[in-house]
N, CA, C and O of each residue as an XYZ file, in Angstrom:
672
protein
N      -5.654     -5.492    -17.874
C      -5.524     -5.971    -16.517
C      -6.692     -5.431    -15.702
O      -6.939     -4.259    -15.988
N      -7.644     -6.069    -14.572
C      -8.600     -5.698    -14.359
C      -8.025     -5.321    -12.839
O      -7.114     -5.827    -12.184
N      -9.019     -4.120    -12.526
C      -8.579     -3.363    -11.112
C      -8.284     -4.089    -10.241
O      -7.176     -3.939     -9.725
N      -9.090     -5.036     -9.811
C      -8.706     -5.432     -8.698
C      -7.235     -6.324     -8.865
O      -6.440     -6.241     -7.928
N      -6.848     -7.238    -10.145
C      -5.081     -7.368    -10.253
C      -4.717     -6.168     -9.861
O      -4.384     -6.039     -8.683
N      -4.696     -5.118    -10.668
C      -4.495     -4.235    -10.747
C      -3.767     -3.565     -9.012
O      -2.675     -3.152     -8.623
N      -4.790     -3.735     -8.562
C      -5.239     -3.282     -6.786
C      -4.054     -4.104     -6.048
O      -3.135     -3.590     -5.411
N      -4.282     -5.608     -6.284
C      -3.634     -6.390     -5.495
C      -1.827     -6.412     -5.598
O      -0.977     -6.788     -4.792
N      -1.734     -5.845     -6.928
C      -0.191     -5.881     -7.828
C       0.507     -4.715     -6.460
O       1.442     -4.932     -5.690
N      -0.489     -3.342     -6.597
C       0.446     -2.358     -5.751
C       0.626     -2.764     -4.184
O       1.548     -2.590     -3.387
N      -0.869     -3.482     -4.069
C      -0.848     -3.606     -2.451
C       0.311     -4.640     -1.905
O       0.918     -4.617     -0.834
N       0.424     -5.710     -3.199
C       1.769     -6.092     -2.895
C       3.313     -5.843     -3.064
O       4.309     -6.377     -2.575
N       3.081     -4.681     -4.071
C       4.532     -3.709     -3.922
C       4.609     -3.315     -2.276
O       5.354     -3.500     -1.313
N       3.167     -2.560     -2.653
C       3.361     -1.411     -1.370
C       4.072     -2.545      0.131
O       5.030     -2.253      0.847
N       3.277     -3.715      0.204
C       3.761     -4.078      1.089
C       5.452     -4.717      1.306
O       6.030     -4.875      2.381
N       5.942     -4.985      0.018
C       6.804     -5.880      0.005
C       8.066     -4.540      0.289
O       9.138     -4.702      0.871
N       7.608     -3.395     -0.240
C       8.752     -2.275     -0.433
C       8.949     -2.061      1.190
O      10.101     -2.140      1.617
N       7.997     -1.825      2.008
C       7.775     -1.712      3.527
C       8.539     -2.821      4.090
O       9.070     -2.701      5.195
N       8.625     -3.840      3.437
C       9.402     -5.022      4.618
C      10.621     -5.007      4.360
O      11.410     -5.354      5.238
N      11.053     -4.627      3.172
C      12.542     -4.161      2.411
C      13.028     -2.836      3.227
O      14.183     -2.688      3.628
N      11.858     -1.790      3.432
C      12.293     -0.622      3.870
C      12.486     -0.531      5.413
O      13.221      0.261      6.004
N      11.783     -1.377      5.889
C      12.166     -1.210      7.410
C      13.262     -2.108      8.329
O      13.183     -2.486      9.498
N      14.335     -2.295      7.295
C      15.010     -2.993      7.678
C      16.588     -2.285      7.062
O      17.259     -3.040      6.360
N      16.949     -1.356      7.240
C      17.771     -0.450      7.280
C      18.920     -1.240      7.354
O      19.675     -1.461      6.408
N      19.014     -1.570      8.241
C      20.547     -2.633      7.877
C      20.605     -3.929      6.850
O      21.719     -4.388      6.596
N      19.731     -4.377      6.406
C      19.561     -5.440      5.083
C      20.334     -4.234      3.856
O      21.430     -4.345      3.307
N      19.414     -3.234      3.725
C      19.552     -2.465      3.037
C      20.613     -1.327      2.492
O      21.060     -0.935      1.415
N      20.736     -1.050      3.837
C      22.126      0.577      3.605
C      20.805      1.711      3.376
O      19.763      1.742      2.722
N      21.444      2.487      4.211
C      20.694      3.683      4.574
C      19.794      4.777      3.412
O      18.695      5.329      3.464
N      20.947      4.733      2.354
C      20.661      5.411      1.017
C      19.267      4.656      0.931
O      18.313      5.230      1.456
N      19.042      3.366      0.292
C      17.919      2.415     -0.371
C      17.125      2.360      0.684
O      16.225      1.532      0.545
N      17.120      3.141      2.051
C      16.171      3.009      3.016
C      15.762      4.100      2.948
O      14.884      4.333      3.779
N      16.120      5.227      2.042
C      15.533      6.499      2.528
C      15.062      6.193      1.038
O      13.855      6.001      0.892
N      15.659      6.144      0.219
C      14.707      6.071     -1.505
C      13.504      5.456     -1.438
O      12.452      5.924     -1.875
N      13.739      3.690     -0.518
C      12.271      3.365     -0.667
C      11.239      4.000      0.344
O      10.099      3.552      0.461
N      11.669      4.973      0.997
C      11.054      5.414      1.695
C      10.013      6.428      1.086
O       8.858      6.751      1.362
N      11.030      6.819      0.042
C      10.368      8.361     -1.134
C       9.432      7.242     -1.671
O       8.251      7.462     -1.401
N       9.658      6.126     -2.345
C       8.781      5.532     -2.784
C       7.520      4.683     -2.888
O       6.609      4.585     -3.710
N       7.834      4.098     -1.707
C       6.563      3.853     -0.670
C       5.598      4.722     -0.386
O       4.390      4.488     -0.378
N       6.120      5.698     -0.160
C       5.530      7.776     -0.161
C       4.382      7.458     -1.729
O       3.193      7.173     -1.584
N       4.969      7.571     -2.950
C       4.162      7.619     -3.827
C       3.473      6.391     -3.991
O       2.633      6.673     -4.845
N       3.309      5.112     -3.669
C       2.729      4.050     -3.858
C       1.886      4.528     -3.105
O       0.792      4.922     -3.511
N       2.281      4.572     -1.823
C       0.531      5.182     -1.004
C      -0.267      6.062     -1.508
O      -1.493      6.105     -1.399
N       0.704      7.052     -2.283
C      -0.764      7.653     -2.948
C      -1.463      6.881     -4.189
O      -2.647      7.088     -4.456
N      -1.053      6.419     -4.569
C      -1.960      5.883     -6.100
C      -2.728      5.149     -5.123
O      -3.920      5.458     -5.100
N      -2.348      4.238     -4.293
C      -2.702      3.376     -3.460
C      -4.272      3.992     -2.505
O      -5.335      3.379     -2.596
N      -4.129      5.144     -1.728
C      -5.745      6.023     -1.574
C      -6.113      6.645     -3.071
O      -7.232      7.159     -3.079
N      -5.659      6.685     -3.889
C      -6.359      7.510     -5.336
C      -7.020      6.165     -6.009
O      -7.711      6.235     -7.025
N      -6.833      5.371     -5.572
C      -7.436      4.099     -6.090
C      -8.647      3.810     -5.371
O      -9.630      3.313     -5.920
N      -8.590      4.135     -4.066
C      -9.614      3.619     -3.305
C     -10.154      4.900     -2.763
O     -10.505      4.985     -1.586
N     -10.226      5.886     -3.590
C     -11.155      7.289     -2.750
C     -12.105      7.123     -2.838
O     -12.478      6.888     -1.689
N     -13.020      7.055     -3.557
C     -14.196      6.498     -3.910
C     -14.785      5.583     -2.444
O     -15.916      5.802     -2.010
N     -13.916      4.630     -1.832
C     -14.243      3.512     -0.487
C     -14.219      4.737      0.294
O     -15.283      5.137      0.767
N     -13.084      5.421      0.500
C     -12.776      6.042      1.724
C     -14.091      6.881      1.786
O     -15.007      6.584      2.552
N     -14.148      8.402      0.573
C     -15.286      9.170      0.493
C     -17.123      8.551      1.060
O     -18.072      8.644      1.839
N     -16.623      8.041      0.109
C     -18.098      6.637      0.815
C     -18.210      6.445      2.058
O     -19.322      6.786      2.461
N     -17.322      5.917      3.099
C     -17.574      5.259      3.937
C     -17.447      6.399      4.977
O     -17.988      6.329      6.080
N     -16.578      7.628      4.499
C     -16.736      8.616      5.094
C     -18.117      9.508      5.699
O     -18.586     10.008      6.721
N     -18.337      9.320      4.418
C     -19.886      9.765      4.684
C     -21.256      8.851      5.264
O     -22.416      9.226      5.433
N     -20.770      7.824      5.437
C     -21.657      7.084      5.705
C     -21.351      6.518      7.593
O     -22.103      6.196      8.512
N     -19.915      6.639      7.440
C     -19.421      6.547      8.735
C     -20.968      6.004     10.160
O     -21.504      4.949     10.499
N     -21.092      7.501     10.550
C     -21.757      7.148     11.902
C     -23.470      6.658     11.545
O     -24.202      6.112     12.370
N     -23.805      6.960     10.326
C     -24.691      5.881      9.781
C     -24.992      4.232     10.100
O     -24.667      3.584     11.095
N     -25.404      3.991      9.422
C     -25.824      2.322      9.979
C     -24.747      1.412      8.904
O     -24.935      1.270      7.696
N     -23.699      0.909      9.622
C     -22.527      0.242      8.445
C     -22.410     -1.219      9.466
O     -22.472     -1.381     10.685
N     -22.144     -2.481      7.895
C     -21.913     -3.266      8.918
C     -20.478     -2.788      9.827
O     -19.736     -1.830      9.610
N     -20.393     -3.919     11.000
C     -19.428     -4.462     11.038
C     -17.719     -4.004     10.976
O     -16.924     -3.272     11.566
N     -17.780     -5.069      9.731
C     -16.718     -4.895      9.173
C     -16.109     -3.678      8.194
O     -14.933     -3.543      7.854
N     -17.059     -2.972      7.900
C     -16.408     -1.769      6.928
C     -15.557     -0.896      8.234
O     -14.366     -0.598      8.327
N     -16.913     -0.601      9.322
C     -16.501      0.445     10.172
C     -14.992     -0.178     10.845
O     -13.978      0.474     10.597
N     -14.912     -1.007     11.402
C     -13.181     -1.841     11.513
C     -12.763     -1.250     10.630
O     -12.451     -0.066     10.753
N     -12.613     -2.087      9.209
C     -11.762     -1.715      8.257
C     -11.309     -0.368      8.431
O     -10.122     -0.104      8.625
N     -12.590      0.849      8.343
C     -12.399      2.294      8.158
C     -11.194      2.638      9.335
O     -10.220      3.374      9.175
N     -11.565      1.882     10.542
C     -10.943      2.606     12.167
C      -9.341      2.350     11.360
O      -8.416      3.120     11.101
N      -9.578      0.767     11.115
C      -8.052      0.325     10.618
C      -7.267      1.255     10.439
O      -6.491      1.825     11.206
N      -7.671      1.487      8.614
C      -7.487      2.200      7.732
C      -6.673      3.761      8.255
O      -5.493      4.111      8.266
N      -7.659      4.276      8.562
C      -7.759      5.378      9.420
C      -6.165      5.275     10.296
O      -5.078      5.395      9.732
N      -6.295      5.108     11.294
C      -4.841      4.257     12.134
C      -3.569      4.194     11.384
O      -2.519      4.751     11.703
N      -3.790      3.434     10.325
C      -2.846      2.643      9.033
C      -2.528      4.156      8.376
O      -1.493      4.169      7.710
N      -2.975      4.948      8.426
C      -2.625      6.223      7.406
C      -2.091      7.258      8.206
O      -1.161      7.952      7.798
N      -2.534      7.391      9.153
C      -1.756      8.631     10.380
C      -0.196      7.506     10.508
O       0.887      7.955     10.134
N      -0.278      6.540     10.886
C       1.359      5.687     10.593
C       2.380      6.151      9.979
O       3.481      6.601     10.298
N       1.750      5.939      8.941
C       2.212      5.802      7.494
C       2.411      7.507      7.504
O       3.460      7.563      6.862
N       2.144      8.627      7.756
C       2.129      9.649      7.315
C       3.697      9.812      8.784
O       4.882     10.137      8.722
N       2.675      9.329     10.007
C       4.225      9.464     10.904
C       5.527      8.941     10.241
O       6.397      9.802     10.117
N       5.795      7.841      9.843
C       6.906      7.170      9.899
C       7.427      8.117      8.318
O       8.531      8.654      8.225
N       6.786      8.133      7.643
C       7.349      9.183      6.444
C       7.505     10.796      6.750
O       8.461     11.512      6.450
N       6.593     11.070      7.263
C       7.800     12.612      7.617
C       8.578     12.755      8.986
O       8.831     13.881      9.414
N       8.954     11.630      9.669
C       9.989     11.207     10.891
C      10.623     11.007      9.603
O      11.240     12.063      9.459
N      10.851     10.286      8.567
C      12.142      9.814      7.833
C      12.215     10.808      7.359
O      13.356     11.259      7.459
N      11.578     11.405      6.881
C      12.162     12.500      6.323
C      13.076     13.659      7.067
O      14.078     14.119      6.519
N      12.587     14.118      8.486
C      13.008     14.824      9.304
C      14.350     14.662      9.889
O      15.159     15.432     10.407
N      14.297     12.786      9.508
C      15.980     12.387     10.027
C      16.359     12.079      8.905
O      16.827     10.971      9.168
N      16.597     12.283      7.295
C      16.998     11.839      6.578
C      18.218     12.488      6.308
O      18.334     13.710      6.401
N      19.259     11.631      5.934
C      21.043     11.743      5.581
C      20.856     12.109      3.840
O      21.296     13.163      3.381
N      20.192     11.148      3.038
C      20.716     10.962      1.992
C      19.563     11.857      1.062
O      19.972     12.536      0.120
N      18.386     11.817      1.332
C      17.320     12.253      0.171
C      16.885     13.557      0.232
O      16.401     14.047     -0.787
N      16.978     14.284      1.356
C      16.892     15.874      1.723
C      18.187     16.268      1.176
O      18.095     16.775      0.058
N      19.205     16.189      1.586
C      20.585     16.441      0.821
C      20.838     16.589     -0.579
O      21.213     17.505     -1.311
N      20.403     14.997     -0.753
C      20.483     15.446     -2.369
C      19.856     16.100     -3.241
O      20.347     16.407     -4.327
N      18.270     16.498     -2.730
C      17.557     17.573     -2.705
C      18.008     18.964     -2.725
O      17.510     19.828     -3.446
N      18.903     19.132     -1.964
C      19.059     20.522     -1.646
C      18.423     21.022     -0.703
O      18.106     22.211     -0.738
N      18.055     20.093      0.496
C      17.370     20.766      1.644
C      18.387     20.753      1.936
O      19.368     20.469      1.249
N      18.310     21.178      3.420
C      19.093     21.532      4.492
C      18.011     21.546      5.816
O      17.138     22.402      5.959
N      18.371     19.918      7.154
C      17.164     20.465      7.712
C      18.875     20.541      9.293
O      20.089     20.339      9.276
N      17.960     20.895     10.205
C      18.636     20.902     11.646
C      17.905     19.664     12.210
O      16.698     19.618     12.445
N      19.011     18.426     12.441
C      18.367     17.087     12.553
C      17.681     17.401     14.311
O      18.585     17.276     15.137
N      16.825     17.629     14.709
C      16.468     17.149     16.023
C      16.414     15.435     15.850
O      16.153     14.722     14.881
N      16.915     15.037     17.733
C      16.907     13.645     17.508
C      15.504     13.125     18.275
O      15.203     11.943     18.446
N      14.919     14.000     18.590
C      13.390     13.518     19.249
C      12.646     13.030     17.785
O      11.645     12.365     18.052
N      12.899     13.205     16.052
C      12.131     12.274     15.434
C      12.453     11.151     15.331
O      11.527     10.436     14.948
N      13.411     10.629     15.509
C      14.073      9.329     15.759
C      13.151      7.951     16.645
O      13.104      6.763     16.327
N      12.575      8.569     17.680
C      12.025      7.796     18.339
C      10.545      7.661     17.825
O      10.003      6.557     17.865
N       9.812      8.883     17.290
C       8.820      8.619     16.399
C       9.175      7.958     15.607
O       8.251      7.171     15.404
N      10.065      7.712     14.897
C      10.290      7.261     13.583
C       9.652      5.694     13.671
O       8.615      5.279     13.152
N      10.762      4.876     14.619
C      11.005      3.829     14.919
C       9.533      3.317     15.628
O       9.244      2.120     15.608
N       8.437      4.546     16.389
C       7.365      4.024     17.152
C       6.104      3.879     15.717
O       5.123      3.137     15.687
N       6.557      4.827     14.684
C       5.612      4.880     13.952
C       5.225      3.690     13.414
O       4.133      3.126     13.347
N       7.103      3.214     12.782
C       7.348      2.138     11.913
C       7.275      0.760     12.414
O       7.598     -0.189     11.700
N       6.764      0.587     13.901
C       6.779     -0.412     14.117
C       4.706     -0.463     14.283
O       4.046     -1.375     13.787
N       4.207      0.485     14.911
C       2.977      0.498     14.679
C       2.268      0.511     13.387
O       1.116      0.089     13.490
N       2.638      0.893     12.129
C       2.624      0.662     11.002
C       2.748     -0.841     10.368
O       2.191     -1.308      9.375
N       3.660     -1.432     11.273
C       3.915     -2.962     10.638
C       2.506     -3.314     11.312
O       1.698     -3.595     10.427
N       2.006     -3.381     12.470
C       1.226     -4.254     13.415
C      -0.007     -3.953     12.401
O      -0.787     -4.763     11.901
N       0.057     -2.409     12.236
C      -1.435     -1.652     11.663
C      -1.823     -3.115      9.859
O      -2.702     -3.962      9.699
N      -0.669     -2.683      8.985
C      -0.445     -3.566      8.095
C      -0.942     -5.177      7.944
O      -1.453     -5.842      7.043
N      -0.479     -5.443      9.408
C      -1.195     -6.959      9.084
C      -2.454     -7.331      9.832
O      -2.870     -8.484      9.945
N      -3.084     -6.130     10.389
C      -4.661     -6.099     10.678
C      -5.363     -5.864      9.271
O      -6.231     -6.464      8.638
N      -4.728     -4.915      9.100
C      -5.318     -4.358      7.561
C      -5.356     -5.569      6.777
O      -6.426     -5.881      6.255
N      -4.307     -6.316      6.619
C      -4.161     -7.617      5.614
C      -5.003     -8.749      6.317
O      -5.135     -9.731      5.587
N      -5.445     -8.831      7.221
C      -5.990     -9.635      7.880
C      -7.858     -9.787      7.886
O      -8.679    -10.702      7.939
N      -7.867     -8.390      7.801
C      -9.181     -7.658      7.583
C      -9.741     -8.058      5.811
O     -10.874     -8.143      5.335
N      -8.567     -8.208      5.282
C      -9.235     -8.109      3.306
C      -8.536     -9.733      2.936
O      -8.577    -10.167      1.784
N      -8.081    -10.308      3.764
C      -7.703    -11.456      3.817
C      -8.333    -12.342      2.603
O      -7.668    -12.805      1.676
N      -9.778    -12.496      2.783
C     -10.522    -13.380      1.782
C     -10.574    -12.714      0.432
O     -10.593    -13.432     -0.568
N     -10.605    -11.041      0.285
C     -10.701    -10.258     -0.781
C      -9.157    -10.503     -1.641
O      -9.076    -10.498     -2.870
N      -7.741    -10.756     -0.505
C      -6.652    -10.902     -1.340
C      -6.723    -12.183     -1.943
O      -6.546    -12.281     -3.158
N      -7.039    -13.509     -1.005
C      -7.090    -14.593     -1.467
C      -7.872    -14.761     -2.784
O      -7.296    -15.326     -3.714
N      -9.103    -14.331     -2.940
C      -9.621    -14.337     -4.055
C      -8.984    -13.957     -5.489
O      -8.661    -14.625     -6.472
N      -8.951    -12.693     -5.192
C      -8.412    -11.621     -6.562
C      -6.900    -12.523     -6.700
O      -6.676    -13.021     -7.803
N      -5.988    -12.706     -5.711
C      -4.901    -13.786     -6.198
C      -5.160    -15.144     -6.977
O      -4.486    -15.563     -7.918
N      -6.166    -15.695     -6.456
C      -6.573    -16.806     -7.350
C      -6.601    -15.959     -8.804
O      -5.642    -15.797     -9.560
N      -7.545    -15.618     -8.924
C      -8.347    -15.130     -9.815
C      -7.304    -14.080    -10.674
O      -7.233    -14.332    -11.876
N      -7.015    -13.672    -10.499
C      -5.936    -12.659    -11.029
C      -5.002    -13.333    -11.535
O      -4.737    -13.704    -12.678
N      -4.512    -13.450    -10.500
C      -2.521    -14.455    -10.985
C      -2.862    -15.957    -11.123
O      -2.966    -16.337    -12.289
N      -2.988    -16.560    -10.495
C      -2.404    -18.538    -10.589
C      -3.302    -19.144    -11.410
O      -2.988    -20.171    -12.012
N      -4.680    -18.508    -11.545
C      -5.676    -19.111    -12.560
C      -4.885    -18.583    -13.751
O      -4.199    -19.387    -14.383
N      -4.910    -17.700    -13.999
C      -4.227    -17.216    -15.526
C      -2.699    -17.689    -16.001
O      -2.294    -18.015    -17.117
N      -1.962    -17.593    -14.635
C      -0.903    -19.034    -14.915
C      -0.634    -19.987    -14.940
O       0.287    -20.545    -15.537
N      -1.487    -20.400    -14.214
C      -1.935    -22.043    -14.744
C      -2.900    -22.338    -16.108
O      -2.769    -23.432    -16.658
N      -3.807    -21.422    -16.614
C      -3.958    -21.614    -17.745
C      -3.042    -21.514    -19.046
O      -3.208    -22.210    -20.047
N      -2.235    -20.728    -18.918
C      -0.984    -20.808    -19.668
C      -0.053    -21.998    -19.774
O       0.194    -22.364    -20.923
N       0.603    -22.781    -18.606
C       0.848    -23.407    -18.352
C       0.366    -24.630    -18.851
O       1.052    -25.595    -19.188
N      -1.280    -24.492    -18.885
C      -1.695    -25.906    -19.524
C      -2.166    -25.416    -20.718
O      -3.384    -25.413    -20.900
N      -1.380    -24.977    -21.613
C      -1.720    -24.429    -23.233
C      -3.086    -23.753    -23.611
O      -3.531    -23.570    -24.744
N      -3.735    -23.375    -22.222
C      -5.094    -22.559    -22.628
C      -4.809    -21.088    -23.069
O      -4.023    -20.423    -22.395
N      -5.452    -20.513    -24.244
C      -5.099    -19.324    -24.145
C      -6.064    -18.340    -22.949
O      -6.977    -18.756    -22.236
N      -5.546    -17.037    -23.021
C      -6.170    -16.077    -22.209
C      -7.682    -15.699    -22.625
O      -7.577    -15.220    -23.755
N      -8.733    -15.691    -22.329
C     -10.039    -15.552    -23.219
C      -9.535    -14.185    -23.829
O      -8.582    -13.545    -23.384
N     -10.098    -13.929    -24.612
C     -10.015    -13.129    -25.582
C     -11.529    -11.868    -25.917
O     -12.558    -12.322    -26.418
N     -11.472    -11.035    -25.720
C     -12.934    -10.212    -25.928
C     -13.892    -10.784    -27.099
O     -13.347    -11.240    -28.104
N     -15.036    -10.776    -27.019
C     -15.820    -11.329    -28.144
C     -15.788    -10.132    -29.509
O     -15.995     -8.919    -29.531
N     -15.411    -11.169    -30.620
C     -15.703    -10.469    -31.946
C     -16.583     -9.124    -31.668
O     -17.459     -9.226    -30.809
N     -16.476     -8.317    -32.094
C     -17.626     -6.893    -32.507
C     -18.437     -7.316    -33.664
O     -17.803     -7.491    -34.705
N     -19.485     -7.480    -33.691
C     -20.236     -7.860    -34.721
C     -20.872     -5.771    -35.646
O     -21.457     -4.734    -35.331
N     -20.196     -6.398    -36.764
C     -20.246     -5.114    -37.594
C     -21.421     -5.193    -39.073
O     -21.137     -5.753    -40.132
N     -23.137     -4.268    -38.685
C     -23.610     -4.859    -39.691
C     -23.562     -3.706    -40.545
O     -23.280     -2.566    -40.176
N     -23.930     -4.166    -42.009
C     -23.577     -3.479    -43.334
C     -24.858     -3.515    -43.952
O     -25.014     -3.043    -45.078
């Protein structure tokens, strides 16, 4: 499977688990705090995938960048302080996954309102972000998924690596 499937597979977990997770009453509270743990680790593979962009652009930052990276970066940037709010607000108000842990916290209800400000700035942040790589998802989706299922579909096989030519 080549990275960028690869890329696009989590970015659409990551996102799909987020629209599942912020909806607490679809769900029941338990499966809102689990996907919450889990969303937690998708984001990381999710920057361990792309450190390499971040490190880069880090350093290159107040340098001469087009455009669009430096957006992306501000995005990005934005999109991850969120994401870091709305996961340790859940955590801080969590019923079911600290417990079963064996924490023990003293719920203050002032994270509550972070929670809810994080998780809704997080959604907005999300579909700038998706909006921003828009042509990069469209592509790698072609290219990744519907070309390769539609070649199936019409009895083509998958190309196949070329023979190794072995001389004697």
């Amino acid at each position: 499977m080549s990275m960028n499937r690869t890329n696009l597979l989590i970015d659409l977990a990551i996102f799909g688990v987020f629209l599942v997770a912020a909806n607490p009453n679809l769900t029941g509270l338990a499966v809102h705090e689990w996907l919450g743990v889990a969303f937690a680790g998708a984001l990381i593979v999710h920057l361990l995938m792309h450190w390499r962009w971040i490190t880069t652009l880090t350093l290159q930052f107040f340098r001469q960048l087009w455009h669009d990276s430096r957006l992306q970066y501000v995005v990005d940037g934005l999109l991850f302080i969120s994401f870091t709010a709305v996961i340790m607000s859940g955590l801080m108000i969590s019923r079911i996954v600290l417990p079963f842990l064996g924490i023990v916290m003293t719920r203050n209800p002032a994270w509550l309102p972070l929670h809810d400000l994080s998780a809704n700035a997080t959604l907005v942040l999300m579909a700038v972000h998706t909006a921003l790589h828009w042509d990069w998802s469209v592509k790698t989706f072609k290219r990744g998924l519907i070309e390769p299922l539609a070649g199936l579909l019409h009895g083509k096989r998958l190309a196949a690596p070329a023979p190794v030519k072995v001389e004697k």
